[in-house]
Backbone as CSV, one residue per row, in Angstrom:
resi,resn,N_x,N_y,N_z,CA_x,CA_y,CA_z,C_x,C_y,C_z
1,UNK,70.342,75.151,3.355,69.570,75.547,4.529,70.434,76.311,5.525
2,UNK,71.448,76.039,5.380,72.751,76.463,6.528,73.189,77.674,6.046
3,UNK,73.142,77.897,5.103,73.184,79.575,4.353,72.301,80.272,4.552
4,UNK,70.691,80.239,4.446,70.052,80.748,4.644,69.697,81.066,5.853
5,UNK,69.923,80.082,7.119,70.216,80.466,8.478,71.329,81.380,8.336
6,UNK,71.925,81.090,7.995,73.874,82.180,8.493,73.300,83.451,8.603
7,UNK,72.311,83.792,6.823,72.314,85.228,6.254,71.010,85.734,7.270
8,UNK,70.324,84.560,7.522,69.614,85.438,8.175,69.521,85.736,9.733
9,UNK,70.890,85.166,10.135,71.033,85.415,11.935,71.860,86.774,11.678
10,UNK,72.672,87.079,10.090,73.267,88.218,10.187,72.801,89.294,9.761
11,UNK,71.953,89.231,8.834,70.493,90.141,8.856,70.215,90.771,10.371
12,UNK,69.851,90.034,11.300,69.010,89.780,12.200,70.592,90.843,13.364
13,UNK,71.273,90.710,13.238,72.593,91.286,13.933,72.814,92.412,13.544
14,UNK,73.115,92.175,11.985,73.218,93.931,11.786,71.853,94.426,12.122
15,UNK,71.296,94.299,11.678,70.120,95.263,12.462,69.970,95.958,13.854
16,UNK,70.308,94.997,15.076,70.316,95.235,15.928,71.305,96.096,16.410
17,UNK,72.612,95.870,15.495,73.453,96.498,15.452,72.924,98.116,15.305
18,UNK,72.674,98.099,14.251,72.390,99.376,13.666,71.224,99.935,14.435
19,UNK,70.149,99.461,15.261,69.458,99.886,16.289,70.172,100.158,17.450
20,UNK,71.501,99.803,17.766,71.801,99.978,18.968,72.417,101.127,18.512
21,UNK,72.960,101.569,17.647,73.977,102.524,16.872,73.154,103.825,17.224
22,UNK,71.215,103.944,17.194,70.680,104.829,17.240,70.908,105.257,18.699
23,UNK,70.474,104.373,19.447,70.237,104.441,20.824,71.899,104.556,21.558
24,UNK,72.389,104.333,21.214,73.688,104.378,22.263,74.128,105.406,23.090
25,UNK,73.652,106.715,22.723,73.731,107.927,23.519,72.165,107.743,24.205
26,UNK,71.809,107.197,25.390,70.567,107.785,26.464,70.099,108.916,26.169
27,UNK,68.990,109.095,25.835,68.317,110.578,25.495,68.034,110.800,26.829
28,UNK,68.288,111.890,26.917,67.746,112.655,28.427,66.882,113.450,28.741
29,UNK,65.625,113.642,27.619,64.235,114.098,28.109,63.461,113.890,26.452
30,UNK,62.256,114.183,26.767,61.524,114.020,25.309,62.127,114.759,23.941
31,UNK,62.418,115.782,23.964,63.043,116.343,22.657,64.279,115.667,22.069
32,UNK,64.875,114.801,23.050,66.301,114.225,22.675,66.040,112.677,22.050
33,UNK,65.045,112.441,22.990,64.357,110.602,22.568,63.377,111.213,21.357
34,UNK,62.938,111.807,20.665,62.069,112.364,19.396,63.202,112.648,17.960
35,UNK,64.440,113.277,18.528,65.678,113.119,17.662,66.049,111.858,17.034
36,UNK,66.229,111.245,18.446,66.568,109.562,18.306,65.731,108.769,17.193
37,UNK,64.249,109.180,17.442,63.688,108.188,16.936,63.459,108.914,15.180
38,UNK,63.775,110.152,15.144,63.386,110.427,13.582,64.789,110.145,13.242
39,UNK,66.317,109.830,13.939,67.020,109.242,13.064,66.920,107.852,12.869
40,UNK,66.153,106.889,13.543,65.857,105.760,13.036,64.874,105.857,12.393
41,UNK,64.085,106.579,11.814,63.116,106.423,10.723,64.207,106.821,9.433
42,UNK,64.833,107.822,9.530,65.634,108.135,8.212,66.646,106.855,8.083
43,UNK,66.709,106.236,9.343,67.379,105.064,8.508,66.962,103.726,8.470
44,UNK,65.565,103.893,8.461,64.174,102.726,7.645,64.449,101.848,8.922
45,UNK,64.689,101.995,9.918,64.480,101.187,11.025,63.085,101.188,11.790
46,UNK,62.558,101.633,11.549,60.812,102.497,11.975,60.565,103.029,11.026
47,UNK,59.014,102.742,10.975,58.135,103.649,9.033,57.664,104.576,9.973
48,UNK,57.221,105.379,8.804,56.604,106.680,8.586,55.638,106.873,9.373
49,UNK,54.243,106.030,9.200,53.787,105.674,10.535,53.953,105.117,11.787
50,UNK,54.429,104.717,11.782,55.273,104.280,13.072,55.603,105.971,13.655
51,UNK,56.636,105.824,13.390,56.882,107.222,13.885,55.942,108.060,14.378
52,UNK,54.876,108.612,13.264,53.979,109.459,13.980,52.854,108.912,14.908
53,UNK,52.868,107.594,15.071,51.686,107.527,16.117,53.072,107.280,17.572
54,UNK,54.084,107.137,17.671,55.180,107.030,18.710,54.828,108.909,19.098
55,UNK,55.214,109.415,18.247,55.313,110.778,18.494,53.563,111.518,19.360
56,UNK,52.747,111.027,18.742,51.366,111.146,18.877,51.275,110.944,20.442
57,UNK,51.801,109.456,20.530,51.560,109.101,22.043,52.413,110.211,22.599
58,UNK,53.723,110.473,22.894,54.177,111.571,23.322,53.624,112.691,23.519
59,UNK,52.855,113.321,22.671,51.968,114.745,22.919,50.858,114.568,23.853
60,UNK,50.141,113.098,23.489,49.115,113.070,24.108,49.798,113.394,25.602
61,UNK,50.675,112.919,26.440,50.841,113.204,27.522,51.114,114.424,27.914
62,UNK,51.289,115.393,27.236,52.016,117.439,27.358,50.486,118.069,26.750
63,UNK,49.361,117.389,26.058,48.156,118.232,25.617,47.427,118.009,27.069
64,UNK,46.309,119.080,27.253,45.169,118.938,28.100,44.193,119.074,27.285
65,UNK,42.740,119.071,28.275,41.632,118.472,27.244,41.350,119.652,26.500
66,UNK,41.497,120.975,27.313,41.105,122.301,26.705,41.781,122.365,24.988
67,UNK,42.716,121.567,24.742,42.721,121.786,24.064,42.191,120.890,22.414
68,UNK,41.642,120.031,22.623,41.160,118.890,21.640,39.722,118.945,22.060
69,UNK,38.758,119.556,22.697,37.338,119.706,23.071,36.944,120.322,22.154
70,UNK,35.510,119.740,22.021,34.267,120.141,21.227,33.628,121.757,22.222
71,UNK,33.913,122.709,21.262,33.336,123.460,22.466,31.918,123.821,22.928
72,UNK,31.311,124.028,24.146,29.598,124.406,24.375,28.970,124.796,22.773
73,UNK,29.565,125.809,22.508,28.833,126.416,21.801,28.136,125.643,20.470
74,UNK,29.048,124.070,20.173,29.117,123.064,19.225,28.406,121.983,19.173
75,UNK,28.240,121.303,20.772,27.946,120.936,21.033,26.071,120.315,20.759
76,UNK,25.756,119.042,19.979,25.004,118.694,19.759,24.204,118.510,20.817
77,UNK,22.680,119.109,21.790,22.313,118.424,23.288,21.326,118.310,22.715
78,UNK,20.072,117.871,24.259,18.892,116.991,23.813,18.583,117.694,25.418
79,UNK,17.465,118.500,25.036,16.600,118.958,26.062,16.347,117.970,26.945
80,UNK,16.248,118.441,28.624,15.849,117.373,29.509,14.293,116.696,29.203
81,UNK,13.669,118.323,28.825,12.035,118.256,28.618,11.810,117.621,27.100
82,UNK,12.540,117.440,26.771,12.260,117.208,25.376,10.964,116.349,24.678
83,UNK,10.181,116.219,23.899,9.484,114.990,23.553,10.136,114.227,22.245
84,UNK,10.045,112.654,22.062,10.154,112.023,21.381,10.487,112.360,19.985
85,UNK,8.876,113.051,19.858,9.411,113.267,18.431,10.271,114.980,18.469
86,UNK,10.590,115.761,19.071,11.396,116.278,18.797,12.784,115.936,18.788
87,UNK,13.001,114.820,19.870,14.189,113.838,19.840,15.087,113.674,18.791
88,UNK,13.980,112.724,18.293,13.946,112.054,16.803,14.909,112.561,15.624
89,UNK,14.656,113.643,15.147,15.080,114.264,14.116,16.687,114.854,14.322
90,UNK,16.626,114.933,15.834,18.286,115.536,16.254,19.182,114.495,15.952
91,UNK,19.190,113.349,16.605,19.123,111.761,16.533,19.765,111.474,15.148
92,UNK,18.938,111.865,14.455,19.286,111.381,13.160,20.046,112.058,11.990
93,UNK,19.342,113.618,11.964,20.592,114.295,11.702,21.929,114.536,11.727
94,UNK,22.270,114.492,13.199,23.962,114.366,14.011,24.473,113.055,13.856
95,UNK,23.143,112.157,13.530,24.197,110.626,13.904,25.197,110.176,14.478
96,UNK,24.777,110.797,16.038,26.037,110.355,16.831,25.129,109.386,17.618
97,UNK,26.127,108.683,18.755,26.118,107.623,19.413,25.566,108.312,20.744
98,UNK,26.041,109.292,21.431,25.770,109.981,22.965,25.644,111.618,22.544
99,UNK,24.417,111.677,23.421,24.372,112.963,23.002,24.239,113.870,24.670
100,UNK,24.574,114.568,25.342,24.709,115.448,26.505,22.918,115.956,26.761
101,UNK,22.381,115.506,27.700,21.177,116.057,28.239,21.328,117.401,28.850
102,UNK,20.797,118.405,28.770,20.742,119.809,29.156,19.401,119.628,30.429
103,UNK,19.507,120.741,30.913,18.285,121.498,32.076,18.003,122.756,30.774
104,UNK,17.442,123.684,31.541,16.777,124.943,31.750,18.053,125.464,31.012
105,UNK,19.170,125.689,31.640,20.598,126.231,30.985,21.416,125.383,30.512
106,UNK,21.784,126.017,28.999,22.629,125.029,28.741,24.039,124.945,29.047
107,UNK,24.656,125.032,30.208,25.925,125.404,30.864,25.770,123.783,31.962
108,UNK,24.933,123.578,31.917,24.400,122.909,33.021,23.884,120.953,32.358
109,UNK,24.761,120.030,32.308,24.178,118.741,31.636,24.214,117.846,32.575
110,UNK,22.719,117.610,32.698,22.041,116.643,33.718,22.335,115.216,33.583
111,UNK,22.746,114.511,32.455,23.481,113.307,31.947,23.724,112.501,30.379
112,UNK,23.596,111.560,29.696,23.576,111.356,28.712,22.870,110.537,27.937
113,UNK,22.659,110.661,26.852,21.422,110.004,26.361,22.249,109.121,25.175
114,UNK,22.155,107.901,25.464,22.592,107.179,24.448,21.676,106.591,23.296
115,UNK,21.596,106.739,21.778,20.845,106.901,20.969,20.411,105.450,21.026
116,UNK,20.840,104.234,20.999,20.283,103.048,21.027,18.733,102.740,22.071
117,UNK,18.975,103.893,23.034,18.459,103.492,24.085,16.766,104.317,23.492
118,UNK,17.014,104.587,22.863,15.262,105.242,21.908,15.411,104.296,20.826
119,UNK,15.529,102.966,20.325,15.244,102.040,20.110,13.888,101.506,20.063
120,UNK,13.839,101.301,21.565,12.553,100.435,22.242,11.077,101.565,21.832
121,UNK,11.373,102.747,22.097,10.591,103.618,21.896,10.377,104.280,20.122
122,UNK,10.822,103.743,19.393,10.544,104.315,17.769,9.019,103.831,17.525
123,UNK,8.631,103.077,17.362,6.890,102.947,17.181,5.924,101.876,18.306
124,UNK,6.595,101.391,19.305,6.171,100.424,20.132,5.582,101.312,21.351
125,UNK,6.053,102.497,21.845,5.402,103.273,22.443,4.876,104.685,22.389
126,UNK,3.927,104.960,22.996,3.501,106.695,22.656,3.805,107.719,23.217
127,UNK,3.833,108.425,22.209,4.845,109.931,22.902,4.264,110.121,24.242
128,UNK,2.995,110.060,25.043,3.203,110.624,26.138,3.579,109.410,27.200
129,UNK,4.132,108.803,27.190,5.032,107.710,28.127,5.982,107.670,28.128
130,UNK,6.935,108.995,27.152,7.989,108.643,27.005,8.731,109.837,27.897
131,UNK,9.660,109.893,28.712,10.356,110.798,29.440,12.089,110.544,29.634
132,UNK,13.044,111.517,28.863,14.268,111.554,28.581,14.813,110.564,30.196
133,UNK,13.935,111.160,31.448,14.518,110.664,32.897,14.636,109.036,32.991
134,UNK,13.749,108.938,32.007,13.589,107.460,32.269,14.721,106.333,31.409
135,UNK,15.362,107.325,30.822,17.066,106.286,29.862,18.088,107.200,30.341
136,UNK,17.868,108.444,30.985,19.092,108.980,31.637,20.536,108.088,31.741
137,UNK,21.560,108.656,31.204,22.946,107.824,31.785,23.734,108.876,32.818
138,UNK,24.429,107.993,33.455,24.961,109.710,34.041,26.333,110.058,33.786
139,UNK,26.410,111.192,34.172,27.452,112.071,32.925,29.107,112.042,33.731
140,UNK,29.713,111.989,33.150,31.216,111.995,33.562,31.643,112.746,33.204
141,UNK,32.393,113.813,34.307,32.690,115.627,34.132,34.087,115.207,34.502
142,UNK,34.789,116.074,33.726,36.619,116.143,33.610,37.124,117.554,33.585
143,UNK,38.019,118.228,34.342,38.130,119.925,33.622,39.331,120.094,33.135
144,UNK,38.914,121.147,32.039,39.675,121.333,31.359,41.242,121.074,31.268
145,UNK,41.614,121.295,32.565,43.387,121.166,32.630,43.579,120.106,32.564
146,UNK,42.619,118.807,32.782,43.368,117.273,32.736,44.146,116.800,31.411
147,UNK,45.173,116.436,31.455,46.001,115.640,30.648,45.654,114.464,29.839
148,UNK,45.387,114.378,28.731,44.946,113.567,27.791,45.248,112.221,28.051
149,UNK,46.494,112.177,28.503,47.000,110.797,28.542,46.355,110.204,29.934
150,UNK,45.819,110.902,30.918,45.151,110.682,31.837,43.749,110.451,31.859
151,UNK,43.151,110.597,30.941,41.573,111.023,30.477,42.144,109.783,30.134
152,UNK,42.707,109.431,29.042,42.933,108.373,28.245,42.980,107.074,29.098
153,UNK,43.253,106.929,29.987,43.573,105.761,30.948,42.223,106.071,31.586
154,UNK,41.478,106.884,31.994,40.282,106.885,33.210,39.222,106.146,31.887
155,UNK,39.108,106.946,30.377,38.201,105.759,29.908,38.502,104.302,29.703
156,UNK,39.470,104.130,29.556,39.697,102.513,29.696,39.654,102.060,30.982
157,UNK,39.911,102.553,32.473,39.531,101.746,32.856,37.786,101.681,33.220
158,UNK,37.624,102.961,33.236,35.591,102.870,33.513,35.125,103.129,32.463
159,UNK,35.701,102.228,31.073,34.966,102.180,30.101,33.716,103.086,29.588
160,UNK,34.450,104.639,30.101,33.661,105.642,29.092,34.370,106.272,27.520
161,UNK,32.856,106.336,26.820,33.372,107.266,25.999,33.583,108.889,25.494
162,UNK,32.395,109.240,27.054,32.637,110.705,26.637,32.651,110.983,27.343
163,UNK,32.988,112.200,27.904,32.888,113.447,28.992,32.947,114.655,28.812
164,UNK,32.316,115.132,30.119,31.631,116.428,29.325,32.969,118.048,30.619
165,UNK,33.201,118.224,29.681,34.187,119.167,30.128,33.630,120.558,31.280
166,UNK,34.278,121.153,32.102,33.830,121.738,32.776,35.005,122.778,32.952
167,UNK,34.372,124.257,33.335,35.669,125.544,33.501,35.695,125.197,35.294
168,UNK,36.571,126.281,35.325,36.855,126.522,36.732,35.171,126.760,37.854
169,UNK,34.686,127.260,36.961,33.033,127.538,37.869,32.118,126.127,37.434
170,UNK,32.457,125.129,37.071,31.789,124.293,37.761,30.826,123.879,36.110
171,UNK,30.567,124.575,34.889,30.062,125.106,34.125,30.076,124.542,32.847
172,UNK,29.043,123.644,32.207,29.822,122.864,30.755,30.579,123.738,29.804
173,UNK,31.725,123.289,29.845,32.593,124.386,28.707,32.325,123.700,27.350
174,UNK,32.193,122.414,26.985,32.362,121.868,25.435,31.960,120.051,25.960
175,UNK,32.715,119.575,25.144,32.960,117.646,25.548,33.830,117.096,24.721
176,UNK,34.149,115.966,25.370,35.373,115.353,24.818,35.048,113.606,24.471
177,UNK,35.522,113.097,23.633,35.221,111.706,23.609,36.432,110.329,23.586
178,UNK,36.466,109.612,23.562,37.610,108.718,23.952,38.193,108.814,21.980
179,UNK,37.276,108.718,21.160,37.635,109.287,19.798,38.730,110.195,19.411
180,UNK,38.261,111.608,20.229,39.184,112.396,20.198,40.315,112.571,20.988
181,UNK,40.410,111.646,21.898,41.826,111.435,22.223,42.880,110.786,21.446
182,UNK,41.983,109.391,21.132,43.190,108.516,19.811,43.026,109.341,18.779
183,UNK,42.457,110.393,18.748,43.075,110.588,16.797,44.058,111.420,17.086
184,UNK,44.868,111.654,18.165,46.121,112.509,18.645,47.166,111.718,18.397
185,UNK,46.316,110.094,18.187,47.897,109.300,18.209,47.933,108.628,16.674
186,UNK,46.470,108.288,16.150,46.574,107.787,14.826,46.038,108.662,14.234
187,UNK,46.064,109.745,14.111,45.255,110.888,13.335,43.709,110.753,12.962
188,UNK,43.457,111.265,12.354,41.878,111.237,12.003,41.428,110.129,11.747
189,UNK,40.267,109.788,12.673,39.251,108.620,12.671,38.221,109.024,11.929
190,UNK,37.739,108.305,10.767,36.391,108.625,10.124,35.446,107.597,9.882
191,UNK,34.098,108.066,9.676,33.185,106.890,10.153,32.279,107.170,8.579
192,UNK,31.194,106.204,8.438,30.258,106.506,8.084,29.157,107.701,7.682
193,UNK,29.488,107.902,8.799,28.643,109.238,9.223,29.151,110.374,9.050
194,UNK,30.496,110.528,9.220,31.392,111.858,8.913,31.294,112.915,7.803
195,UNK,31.169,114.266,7.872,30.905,114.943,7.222,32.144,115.651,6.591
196,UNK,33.058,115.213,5.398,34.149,116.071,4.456,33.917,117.414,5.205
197,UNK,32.679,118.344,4.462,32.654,119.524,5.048,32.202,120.374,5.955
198,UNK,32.440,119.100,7.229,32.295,119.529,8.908,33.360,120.876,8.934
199,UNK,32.948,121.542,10.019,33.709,122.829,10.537,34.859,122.554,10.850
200,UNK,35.763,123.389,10.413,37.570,122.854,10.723,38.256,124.033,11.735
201,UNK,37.289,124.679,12.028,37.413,126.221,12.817,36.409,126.020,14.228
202,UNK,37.063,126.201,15.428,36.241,126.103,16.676,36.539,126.845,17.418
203,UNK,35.303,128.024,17.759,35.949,129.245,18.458,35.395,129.256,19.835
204,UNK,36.602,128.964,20.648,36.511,129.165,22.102,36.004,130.291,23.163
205,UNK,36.772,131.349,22.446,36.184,132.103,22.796,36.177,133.512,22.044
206,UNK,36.439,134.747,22.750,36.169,136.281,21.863,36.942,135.854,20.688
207,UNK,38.669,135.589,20.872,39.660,135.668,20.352,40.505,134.492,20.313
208,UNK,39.531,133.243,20.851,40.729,132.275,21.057,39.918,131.127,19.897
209,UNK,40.645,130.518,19.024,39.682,129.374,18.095,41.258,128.462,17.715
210,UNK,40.240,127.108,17.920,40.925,126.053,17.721,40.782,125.897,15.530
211,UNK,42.278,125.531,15.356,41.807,125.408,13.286,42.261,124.060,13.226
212,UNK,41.958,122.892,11.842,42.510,121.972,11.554,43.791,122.770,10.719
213,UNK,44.698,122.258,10.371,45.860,122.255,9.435,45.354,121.795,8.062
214,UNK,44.036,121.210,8.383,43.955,121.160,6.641,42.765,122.003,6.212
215,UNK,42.449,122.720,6.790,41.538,124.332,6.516,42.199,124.632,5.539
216,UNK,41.198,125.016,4.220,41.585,125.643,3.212,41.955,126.895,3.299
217,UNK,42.692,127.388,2.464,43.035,128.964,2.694,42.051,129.837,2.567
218,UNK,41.179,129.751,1.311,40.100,130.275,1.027,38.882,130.421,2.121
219,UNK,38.691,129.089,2.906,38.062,128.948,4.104,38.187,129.853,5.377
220,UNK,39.439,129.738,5.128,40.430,130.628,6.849,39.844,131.893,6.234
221,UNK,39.962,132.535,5.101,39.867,134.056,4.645,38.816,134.542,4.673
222,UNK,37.025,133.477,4.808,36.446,134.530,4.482,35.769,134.019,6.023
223,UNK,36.266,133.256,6.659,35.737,133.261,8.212,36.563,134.154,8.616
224,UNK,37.976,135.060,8.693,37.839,135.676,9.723,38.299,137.310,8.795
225,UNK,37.773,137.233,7.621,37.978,138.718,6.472,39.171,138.935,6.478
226,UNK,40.245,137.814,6.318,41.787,138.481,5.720,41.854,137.597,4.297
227,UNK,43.492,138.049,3.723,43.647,137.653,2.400,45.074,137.170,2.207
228,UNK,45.005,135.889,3.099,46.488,135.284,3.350,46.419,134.346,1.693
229,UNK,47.622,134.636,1.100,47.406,133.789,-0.300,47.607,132.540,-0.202
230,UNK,46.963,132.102,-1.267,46.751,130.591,-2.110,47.159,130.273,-2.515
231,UNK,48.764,130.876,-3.476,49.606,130.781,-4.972,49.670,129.630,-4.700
232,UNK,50.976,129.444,-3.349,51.631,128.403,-3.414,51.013,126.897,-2.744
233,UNK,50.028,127.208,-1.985,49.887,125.881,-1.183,48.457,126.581,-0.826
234,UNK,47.502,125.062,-0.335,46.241,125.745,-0.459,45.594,125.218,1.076
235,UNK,46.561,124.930,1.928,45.893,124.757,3.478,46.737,125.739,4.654
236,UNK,46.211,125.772,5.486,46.232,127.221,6.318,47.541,125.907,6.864
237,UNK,47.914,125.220,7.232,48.899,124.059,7.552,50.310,124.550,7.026
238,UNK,49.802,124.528,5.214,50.729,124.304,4.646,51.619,125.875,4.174
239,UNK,50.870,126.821,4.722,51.025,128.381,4.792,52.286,128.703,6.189
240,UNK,51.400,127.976,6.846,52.322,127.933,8.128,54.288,127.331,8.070
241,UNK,53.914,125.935,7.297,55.322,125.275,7.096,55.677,126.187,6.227
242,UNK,55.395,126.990,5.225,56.075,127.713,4.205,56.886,128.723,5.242
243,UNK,55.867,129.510,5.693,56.684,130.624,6.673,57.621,130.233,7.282
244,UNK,57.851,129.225,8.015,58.517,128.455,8.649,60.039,127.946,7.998
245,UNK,59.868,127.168,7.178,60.445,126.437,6.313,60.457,125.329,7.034
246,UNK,59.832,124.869,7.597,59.859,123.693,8.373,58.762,123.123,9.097
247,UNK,58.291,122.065,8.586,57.175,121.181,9.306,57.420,121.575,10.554
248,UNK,56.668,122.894,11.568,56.502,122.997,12.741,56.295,122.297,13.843
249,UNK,57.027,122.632,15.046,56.583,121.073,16.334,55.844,121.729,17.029
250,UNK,55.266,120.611,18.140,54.413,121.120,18.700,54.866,122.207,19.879
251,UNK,54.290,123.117,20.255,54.180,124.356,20.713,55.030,125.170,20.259
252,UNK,55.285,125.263,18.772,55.984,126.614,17.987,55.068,127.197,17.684
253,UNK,55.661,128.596,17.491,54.787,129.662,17.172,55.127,130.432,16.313
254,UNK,54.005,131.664,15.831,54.458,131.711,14.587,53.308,132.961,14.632
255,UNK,53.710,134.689,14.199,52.775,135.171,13.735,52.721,135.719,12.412
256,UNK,51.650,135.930,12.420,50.789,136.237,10.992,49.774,137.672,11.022
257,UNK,50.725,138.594,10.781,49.877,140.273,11.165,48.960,140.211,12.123
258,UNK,47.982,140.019,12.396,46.900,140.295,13.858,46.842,138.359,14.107
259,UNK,47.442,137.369,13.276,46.937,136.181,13.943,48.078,135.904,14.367
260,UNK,47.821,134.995,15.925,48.845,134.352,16.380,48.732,132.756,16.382
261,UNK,49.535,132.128,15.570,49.205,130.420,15.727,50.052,129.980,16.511
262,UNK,49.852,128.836,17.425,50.856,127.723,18.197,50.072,126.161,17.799
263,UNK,51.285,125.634,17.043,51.040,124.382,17.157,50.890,123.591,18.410
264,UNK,49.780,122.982,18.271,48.990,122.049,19.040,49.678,120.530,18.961
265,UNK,49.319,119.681,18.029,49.960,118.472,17.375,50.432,118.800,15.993
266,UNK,51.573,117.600,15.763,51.887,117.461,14.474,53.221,116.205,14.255
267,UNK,53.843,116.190,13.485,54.372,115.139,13.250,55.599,115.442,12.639
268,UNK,56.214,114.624,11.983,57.993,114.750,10.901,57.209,115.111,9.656
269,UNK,55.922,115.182,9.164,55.365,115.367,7.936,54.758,116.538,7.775
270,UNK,54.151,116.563,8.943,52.750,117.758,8.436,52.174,118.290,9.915
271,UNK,51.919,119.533,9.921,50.735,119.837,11.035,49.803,119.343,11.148
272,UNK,49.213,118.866,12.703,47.605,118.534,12.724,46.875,119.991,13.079
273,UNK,46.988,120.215,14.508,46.393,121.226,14.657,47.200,122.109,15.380
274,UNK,45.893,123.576,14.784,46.242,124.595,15.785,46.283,125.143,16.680
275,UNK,46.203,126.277,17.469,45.625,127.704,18.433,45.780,128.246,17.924
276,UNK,45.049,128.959,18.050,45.211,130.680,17.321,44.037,131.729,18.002
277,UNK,45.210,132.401,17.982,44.499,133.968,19.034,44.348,135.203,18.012
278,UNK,43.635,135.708,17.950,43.384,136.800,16.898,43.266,138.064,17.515
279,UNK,44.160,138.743,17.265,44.168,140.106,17.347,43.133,141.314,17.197
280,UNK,42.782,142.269,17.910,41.724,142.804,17.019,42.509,144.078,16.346
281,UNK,42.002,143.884,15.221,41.971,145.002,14.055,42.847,146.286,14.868
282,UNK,43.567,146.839,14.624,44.221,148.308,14.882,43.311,149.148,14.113
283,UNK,42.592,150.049,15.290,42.014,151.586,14.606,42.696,152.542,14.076
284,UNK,42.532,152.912,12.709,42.895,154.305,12.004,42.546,155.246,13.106
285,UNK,43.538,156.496,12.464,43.467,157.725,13.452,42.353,158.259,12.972
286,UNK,41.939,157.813,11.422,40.396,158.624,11.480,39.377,158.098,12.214
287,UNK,39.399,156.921,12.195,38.003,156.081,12.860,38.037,156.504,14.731
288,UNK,39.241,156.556,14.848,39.345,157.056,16.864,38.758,158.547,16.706
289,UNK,38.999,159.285,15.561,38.526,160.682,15.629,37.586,160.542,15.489
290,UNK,36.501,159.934,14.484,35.360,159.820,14.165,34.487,159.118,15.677
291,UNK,34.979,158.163,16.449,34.403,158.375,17.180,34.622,159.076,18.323
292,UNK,35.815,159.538,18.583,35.949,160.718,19.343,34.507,161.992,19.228
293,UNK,34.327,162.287,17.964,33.251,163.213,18.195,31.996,162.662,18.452
């Protein structure tokens, strides 16, 4: 018994030992404490996961929401005027939990409609008694520049799960959910309901679109008509680390003839996501002549 104590108070020493061995130089800002900690993963003192949700939490605090938002244009809503049974079918299709109430414009969301709450109303009452005003929730607006890790703390403490994003004019830009904040730290959350071949491409705006890292190549090529190859690796992710030679960090950059990518998140393994700004096309001197005349 006295052996097996000995070996294992010295187990228990070297280790600490060898943890203090990592740490003994004070890192002096995030890039230096991120060093630190991928040399204690290479030396099995912290796993693989471990690591990337440590690292995860780190980004979450340097991302804003602009950049992990669902944008307007994506956005699943539910007419203010709506009736029941047009409800219904949205409801069930999207199978989400909250869905954003609209007005007249959809720039404009009057509050939220939580799907449980048409429950009471599936065959117990008749469509004309039924009015969206009357389960209204009301909506919690965040803009764009707020800091994830801050969003992240306002839903825990007022226990929301979504909010609906807003530009500088006041204006629904997209929405965000307490979902898509943690999958910054444990990566992708999937449910039931989740769709394999949901959209992995979200375009912000003329030239600006958010990509997953695991967008197929084939995918990336015929959404935006180029012919980046497939030989070697078959995700727009894994195109990127090739160019690179190196699992990219977050906010490297990297171009690609008219595309420009900056990593968003990612990890010691793999990219999560992107930015990417797209260039437009350079005109031939015939096509400027051609429309010159």
């Amino acid at each position: 018994m006295s052996t097996n104590n000995s070996d294992s108070e010295s187990n228990q020493k070297s280790w600490l030992e060898r943890l203090g061995q990592v740490f003994q130089d004070e890192p002096q800002n995030v890039e230096e404490l991120v060093v630190l900690l991928r040399e204690a993963q290479k030396r099995e003192l912290i796993g693989n996961d471990a690591l990337s949700m440590i690292e995860g939490v780190l980004q979450v605090s340097e991302l804003r929401v602009r950049d992990i938002m669902i944008p307007r244009s994506q956005m699943v809503v539910i007419s203010r005027d709506a009736t029941l049974e047009a409800i219904f079918p949205v409801v069930i299709e999207a199978a989400h939990s909250r869905y954003p109430v609209i007005d007249e414009d959809r720039t404009e969301v009057v509050g939220i409609l939580l799907a449980k709450d048409l429950l009471p109303y599936n065959q117990k009452c008749k469509e004309s008694r039924f009015d969206v005003r009357d389960v209204l929730r009301p909506a919690v607006f965040v803009p764009e520049s707020k800091r994830l890790n801050v969003l992240l703390n306002e839903f825990r403490s007022n226990r929301n799960h979504m909010a609906v994003v807003v530009d500088e004019y006041g204006d629904a830009a997209g929405l965000v959910t307490i979902e898509d904040v943690l999958e910054q730290i444990v990566g992708e959350i999937e449910d039931e309901h989740d769709i394999e071949e949901a959209e992995s491409i979200y375009q912000r705006s003329d030239n600006e679109f958010t990509v997953k890292a695991t967008t197929e190549i084939d995918d990336f090529n015929d959404y935006f008509s180029c012919d980046f190859s497939d030989g070697e690796v078959d995700t727009i992710g894994g195109l990127i680390a090739r160019e690179l030679g190196h699992v990219a960090e977050q906010g490297e950059e990297i171009k690609m003839g008219r595309f420009c990518f900056e990593v968003i998140r990612s990890d010691t393994r793999r990219i999560h996501l992107l930015k990417l700004i797209v260039e437009a096309p350079q005109k031939s001197a015939d096509s400027e002549l051609e429309e010159g005349q």
